[in-house]
N, C-alpha and C positions, 0 to 999 in steps of 0.2 A: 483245864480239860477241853479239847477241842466241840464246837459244838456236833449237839448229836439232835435228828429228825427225831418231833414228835412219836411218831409209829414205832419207833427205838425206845424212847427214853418210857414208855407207856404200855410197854408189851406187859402183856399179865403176866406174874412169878406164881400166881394157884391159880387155881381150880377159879374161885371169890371174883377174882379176878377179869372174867373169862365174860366178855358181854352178849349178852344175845344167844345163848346154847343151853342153857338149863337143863335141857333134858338129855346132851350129851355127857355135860361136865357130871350130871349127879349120877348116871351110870358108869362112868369110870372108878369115881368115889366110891361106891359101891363096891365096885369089883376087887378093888387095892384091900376095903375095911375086909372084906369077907375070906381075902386073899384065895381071887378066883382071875389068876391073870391069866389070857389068853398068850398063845404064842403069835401070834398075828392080827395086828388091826389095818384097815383101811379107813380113813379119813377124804370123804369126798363133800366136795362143795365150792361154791362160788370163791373166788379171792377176796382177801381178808376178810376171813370169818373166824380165822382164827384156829386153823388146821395144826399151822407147825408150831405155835402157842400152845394148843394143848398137847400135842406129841411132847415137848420138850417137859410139859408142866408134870403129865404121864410117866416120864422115862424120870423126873428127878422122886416122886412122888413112891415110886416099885422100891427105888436104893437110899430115898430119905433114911436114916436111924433112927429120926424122933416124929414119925408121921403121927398127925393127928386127924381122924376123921379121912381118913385119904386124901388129904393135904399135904404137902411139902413143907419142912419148917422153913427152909431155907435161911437155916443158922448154921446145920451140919456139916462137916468137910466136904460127905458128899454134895450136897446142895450148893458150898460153896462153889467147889470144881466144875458140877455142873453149869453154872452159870456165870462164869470164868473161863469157859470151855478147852478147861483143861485135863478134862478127866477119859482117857483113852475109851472107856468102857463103852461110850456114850458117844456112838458113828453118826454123823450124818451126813448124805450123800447127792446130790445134787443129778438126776437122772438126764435134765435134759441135755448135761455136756458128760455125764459117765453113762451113757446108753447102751454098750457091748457086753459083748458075752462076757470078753476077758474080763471085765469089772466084774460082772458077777460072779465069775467063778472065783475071782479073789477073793468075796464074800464066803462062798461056798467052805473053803478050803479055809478059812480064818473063824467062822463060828465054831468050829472043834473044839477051842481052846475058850478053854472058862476064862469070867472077867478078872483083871490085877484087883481090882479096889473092889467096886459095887457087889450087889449080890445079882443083877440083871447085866447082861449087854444087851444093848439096844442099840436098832439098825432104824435109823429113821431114813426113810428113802424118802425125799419131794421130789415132783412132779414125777411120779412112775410108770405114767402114760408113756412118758417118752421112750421110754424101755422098746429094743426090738423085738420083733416076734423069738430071735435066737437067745437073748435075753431074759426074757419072761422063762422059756421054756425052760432055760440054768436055776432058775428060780424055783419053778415049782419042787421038785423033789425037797429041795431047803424047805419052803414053807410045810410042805406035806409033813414030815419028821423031824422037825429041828430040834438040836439038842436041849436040855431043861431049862437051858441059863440061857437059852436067848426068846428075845421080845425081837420081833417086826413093827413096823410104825410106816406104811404107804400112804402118802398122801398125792390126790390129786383134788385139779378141778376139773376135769373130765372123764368120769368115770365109767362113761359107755366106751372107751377105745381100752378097758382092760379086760381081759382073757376071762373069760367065765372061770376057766379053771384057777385062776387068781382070785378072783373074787370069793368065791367056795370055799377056798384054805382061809378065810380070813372073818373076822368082825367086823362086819360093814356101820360106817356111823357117817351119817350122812347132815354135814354143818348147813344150817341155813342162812338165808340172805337173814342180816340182820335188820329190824326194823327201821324208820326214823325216828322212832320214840325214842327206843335204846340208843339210837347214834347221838341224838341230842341231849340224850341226859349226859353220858359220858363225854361229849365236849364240855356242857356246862360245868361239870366236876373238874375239867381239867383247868380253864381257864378261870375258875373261881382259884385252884390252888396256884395259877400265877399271877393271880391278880390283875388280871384284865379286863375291863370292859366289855361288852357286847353289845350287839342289838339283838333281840327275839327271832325277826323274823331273818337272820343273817342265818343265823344258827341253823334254821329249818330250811334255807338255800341249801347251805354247806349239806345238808343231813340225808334231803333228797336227792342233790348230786351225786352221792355217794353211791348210788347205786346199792346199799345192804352190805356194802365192806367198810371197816371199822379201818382199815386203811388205807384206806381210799378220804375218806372224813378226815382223818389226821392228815394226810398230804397237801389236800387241800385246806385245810382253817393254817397249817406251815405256810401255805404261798399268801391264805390273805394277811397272815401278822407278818410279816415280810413285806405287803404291798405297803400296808395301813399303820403298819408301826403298833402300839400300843391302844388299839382298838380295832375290835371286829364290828366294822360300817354294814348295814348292807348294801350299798353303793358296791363297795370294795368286793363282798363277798358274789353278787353280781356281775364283776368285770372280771373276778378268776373261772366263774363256774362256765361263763357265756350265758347265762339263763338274763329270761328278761320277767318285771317284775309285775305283780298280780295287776297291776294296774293295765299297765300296756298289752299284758294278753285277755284284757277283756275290751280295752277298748276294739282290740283287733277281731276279735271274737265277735262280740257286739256287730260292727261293721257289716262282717261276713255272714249275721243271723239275718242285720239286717237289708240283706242282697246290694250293698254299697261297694261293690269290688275296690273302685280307686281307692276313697279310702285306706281300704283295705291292703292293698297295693303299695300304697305310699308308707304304713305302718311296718310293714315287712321292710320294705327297704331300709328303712331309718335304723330299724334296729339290727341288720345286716353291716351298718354304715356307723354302728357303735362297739361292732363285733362281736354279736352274737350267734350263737352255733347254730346249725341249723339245728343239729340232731336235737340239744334242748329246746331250740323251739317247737320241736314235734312233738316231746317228750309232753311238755306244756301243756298245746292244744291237748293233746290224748287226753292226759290228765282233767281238764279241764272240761272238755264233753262228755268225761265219764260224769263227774260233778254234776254237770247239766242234767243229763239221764239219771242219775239219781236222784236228785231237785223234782224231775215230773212220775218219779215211781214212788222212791221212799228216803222220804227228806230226813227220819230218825239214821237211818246207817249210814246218809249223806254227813252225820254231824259226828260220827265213829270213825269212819274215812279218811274223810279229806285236813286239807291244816290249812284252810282259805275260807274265808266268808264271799258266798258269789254278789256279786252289788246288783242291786236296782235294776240297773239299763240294761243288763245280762238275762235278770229272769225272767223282766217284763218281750227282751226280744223272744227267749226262747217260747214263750206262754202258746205261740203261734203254731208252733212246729210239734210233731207227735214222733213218741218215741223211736217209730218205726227210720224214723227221717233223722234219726240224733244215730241212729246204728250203721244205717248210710254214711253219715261223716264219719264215724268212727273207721269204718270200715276204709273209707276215701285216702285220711289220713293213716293209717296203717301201712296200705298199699305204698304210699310214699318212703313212707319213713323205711320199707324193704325195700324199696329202688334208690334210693341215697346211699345204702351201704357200695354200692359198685357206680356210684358216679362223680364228677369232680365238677357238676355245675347244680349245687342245693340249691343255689335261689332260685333257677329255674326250678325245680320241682317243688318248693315253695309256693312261687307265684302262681304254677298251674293246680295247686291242692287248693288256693285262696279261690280259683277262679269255682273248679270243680265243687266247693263246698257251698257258696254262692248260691249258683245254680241247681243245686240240692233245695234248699232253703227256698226259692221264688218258685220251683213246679212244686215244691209241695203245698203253700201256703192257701193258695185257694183252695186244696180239698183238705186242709185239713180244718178247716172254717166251716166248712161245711158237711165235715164228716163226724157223727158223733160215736163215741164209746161203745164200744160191741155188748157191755155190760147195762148199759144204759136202756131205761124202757122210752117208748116212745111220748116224749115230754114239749113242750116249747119250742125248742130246741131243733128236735127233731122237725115238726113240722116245717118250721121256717125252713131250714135243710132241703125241705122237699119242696116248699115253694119258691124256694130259688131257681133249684133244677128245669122244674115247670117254665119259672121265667126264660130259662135261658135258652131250652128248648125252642119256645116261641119264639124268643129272637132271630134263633137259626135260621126255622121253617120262614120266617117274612123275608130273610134276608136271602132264601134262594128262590121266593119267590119272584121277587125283582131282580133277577139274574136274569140274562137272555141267553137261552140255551143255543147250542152250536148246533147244527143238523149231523154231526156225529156224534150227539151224546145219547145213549142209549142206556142211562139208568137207573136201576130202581129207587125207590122212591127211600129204602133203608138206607141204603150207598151213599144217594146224595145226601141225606141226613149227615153221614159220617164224612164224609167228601167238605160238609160245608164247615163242620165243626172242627178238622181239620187246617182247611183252609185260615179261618178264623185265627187257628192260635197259628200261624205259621207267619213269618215274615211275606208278605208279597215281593215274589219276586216277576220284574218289568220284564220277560219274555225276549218283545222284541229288540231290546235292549241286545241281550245275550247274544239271539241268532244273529244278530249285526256285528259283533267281534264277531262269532263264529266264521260267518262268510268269508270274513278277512283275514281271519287266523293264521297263524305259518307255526310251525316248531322252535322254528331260528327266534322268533321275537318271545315266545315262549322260554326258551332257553335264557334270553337275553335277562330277562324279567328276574327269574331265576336265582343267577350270576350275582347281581344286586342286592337280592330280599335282605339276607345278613344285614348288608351295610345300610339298608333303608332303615331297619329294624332298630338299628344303633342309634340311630337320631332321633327315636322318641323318649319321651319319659319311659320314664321305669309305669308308670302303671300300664299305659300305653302300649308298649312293648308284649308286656305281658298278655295284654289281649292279645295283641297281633300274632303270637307265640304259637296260639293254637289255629293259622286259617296259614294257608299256600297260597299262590295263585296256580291258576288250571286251566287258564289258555289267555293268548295275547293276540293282540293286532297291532301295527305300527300307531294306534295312534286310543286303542281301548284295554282294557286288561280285566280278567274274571279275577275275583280272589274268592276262594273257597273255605265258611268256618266251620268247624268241626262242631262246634256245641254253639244250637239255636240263642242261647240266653246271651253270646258273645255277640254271635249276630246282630241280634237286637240293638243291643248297645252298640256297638260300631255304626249299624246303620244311622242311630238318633243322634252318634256322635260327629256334628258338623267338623268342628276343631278338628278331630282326629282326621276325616278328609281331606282335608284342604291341607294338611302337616304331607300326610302318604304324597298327592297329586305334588306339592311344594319340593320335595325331597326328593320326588324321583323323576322329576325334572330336572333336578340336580345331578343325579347318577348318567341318568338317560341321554339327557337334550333332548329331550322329546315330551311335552305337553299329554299327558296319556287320561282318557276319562278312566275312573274305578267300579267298577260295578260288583257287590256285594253278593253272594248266595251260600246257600248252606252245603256242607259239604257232602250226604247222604241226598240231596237231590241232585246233584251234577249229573251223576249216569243217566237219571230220567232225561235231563234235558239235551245231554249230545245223543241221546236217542234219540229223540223226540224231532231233533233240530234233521238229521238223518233221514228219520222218516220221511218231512215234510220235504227235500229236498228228492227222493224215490217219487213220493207224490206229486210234486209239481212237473216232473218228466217222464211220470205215466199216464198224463193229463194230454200231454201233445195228439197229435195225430197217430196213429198205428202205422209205424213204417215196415219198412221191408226187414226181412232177417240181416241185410247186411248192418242197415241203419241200425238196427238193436244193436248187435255187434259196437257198433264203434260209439253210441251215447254210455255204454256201461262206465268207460274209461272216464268220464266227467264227476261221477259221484265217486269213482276210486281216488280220481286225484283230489278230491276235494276231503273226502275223510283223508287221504294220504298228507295232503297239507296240514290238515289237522291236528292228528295223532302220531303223524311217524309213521315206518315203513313197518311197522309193528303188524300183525295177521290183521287184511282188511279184508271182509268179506259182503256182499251183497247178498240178503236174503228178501227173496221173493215175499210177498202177500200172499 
């Protein structure tokens, strides 16, 4: 006998059978013992859950001769031909390529006629979403009045695209995902009865992959005894699913709690670099910060849950961070895992979820050290909380008291407080630096720079890269270049990162032929500073002498061409003081 797929050779013959539906399978039973059949069912839910399994168990179970319990013997002629599928009585029709009218009205026009053998005909339609709207409508009046001797049997996995008036004529039984409990026991059953080896936690790859289809589970543990011959490895089981294994998403995890981007960085790659999927890697993380969140709420449902022990270095990183900041991630990685569906570059949106969760983690960590529990009275604890604050305040106030104010700074004494505390956590950025490209700016070298970035981009490391991922550059000079980061915590790092500069300045000497200094700043302060930079260039030639109306006239044209070299021929406008 030629060979046949697990999900084949496995398919339930009853009800007994039937894994993960309990509360569908024992009201059909019911309905057969009490003989209370309906002329119409709908069957909706996920794929392999086991819709057209029990439709077929249903339709032998109504014409069985020696039913017991609304079971099928599956000894009877009927039951044999049933599952022989040779017994005319017993339709089934496949919607997504019989979708027309005419198909349905060949139904229409063929239930008249009672069945040859059984004592039901039965019309099992799969997937009957696919049905057209001219379709459905051949149907209803059928469903509405059908003759005595016939059964309906619709099954979909999408059962919002069916016509309310379908649904209405019908007994809705709606299949659920099935567990991984139930997926693993039912592997375990199988491959005890061929005699195979296992590893444990192989099983519970396979079970979670599976998504809650029971055929899904079977397709896959087919492709790992295929890879692995006569054992399920989890190695093996690993290299079919794409998932990577609890060890490696905590050291990554870990990493990322612990604001160590590269790291972090280099761990995504390798496992990228072993072919793993992205989507299970997100699947993963998810999984795994919920774990977390449950660890700092309630560790009892945490041990109901999940099917992983979190290690050590995992819960001592998290201890740091407050739920509010694990919902954040969550929420991070989510976001991703919905922009992956429409794109064909995961490990970018990888590396930018590694960077983004990161910098999650490092802003919150100072206040959550210092922030205590809203349930909490004011204890130890608190106080110190408060005398840090105090500390840090005074730091502020000393450290703008030794500031030397500018004769244009006019302000209050709360402002500066916030101005300096500001300042403080912000990267300093060298000003004159800046206005010094600026002067010298053009478009064209801007352009130039541009043109390049890609290919400069390409000759870092992968963790490297990834930084750089997130900054542009946003203006040039023949011989300086701005680049602009979007998220401060990148900043940072880039700035303290010598190597990383000297790689850029090395590299795009190589593109360029051109020697160019880098100059670093955040991306939500650039407007301030080509304003700012604007301003001072208005001011410095409102400072001349008061000339004549013509002479006004003809200096305007100096600060237009200089924003014009600037920006492009883009709306340049002068506004007065």
């Amino acid at each position: 006998m030629a060979y046949q797929a697990l999900y084949r050779v496995w398919r339930p013959q009853n009800f007994q059978q039937v894994v993960g539906q309990k509360i569908v399978t024992q009201t059909l039973k019911n309905s057969i013992v009490t003989n209370q059949i309906s002329h119409a069912y709908l069957f909706s839910g996920p794929r392999g859950t086991g819709k057209t399994s029990c439709a077929k168990i249903f339709a032998k179970a109504i014409n069985c001769l020696n039913s017991q319990d609304g079971e099928p013997c599956n000894q009877c002629e009927n039951c044999r031909a049933i599952n022989e599928n040779r017994l005319t009585d017993i339709v089934e029709i496949d919607a997504a390529s019989n979708n027309g009218v005419d198909e349905i009205r060949d139904i229409r026009d063929k239930v008249k006629y009672p069945p040859t053998q059984a004592k039901y005909k039965v019309y099992i339609i799969d997937e009957v979403h696919m049905l057209s709207t001219g379709a459905f409508n051949a149907l209803l009046k059928t469903l509405e009045e059908p003759p005595a001797h016939v059964v309906f049997i619709l099954a979909t996995t999408e059962s919002q695209k069916i016509l309310p008036t379908i649904i209405s004529r019908t007994q809705h039984f709606n299949f659920r995902r099935i567990s991984p409990q139930d997926i693993s026991e039912q592997l375990v059953k199988i491959l005890a009865d061929k005699q195979i080896s296992y590893d444990e936690k192989a099983i519970t790859v396979i079970s979670r992959a599976a998504d809650g289809g029971m055929r899904d589970a079977l397709s896959i543990l087919d492709q790992v005894l295929s890879f692995g011959d006569d054992h399920v490895s989890l190695e093996n089981a690993l290299e079919v699913t794409g998932d990577a294994n609890d060890e490696q998403l905590d050291q990554y995890l870990t990493s990322v709690l612990q604001h160590q981007v590269t790291p972090a960085l280099t761990q995504i790659n390798e496992l990228f670099s072993r072919g793993s999927s992205a989507n299970r890697l997100l699947e993963g993380v998810l999984e795994l910060l919920r774990d977390l969140l449950l660890q700092k709420n309630d560790a009892t449902t945490l041990a109901t849950l999940s099917f992983r022990e979190l290690s050590p270095s995992l819960i001592t990183a998290v201890s740091v961070l407050s739920s509010s900041q694990l919902y954040e991630m969550i929420d991070i990685a989510n976001d991703i895992q919905l922009q992956l569906k429409n794109s064909a570059h995961s490990d970018l949106f990888l590396e930018v979820m590694t960077v983004k969760l990161a910098q999650v983690t490092q802003q919150g960590e100072a206040s959550t050290q210092t922030t205590a529990s809203s349930t909490d009275t004011l204890d130890t604890g608190e106080v110190q909380r408060l005398q840090k604050e105090v500390d840090e305040l005074k730091a502020t106030i000393q450290q703008l008291q030794q500031q030397t104010l500018t004769p244009t700074s006019k302000l209050s004494d709360s402002s500066s407080v916030q101005n300096g505390l500001k300042r403080r956590a912000e990267v300093k950025i060298d000003r004159k630096r800046v206005y010094a490209v600026l002067a010298q700016a053009t478009k064209e070298s801007l352009t130039a720079v541009r043109d390049v970035w890609p290919d400069l981009l390409s000759k870092l490391t992968p963790s490297k890269r990834a930084m750089m991922r997130v900054s542009e550059p946003v203006a040039a000079s023949p011989d300086s270049i701005v680049v602009a980061f979007t998220y401060e915590f990148t900043l940072k790092t880039a700035t303290t990162d010598h190597e990383l500069q000297t790689t850029l300045k090395r590299e795009l000497n190589a593109l360029m032929h051109n020697e160019a200094d880098i100059i670093l700043v955040q991306k939500d302060q650039w407007p301030k500073l080509r304003k700012d930079y604007i301003a001072t260039l208005h001011q410095t030639s409102a400072k001349a002498t008061t000339p004549s109306i013509q002479s006004i006239e003809q200096s305007k044209p100096a600060i237009i061409d200089e924003a014009t070299k600037l920006f492009g021929n883009e709306v340049v406008k002068i506004k007065a003081d």
